[in-house]
C-alpha positions in Angstrom: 219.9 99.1 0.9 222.9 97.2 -0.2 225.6 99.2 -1.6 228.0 98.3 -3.8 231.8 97.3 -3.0 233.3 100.1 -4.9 231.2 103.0 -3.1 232.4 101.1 0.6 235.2 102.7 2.6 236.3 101.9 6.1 236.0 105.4 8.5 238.0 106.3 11.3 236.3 104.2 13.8 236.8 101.0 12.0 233.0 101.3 10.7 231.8 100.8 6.9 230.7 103.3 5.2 229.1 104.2 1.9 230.4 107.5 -0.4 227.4 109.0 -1.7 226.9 111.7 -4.2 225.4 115.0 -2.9 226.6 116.9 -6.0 229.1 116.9 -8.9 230.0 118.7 -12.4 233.0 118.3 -14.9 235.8 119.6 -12.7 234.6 118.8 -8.6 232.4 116.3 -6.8 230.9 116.4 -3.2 230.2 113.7 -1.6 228.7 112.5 1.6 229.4 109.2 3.8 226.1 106.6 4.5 227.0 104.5 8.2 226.3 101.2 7.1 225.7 99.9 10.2 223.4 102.3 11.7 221.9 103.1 8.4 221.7 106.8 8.4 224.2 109.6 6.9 227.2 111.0 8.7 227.9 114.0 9.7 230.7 114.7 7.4 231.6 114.8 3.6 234.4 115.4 1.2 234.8 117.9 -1.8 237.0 117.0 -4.7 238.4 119.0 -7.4 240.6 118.2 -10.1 243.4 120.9 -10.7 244.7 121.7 -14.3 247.9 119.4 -14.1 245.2 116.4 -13.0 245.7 116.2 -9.7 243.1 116.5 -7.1 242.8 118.9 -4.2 240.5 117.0 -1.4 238.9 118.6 1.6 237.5 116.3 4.4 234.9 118.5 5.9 232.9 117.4 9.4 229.7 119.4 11.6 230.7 120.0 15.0 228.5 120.8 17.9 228.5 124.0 17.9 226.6 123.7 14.1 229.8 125.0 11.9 232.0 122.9 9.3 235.5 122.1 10.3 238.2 121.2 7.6 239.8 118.0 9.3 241.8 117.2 6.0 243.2 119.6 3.0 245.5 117.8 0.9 246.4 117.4 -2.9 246.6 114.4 -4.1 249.9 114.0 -6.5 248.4 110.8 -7.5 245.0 110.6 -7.2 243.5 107.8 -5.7 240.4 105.6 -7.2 237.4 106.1 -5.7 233.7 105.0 -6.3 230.5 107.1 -5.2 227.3 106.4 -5.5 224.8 107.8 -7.1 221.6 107.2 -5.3 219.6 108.5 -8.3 220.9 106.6 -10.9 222.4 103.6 -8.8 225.4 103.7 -10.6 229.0 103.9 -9.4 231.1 107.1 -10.4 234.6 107.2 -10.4 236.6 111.0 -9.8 
């Protein structure tokens, strides 16, 4: 599937990837990250959740090994930063 340009992010190792929606309501948004290249979803996902003076706390969560969730990043986001996810569902972009 072709995703669109908004949705693409470059990860870590240099690879595209595509934010997807998992889950999302009024005030927070989950999403999770499609490798582009090997077509199949990461391990990994981030949670984002607006705060009441409109910024956004983010947490960057990946699976280890072992089975558990790690928190790589925790950090709020003074500005927030434009980002498009995908909705799978309704193949539209949304923007948190």
């Amino acid at each position: 599937m072709d995703y669109p340009e908004e949705a693409i992010t470059i990860g870590a190792k240099g690879k595209k990837e595509a934010r997807i929606l998992k889950h999302g309501g009024k005030e927070f948004i989950i999403y999770g990250y499609f490798d582009i290249g090997s077509g199949r979803m990461l391990e990994k996902y981030s949670i984002l959740m607006k705060l009441e003076d409109k910024r956004i706390e983010h947490l960057f969560i990946i699976h280890t090994a072992g089975g558990k969730e790690l928190v790589v990043k925790h950090e709020i986001e003074e500005e927030p930063k434009k980002r498009g996810i995908f909705d799978e569902k309704t193949h539209e972009i949304i923007y948190f």
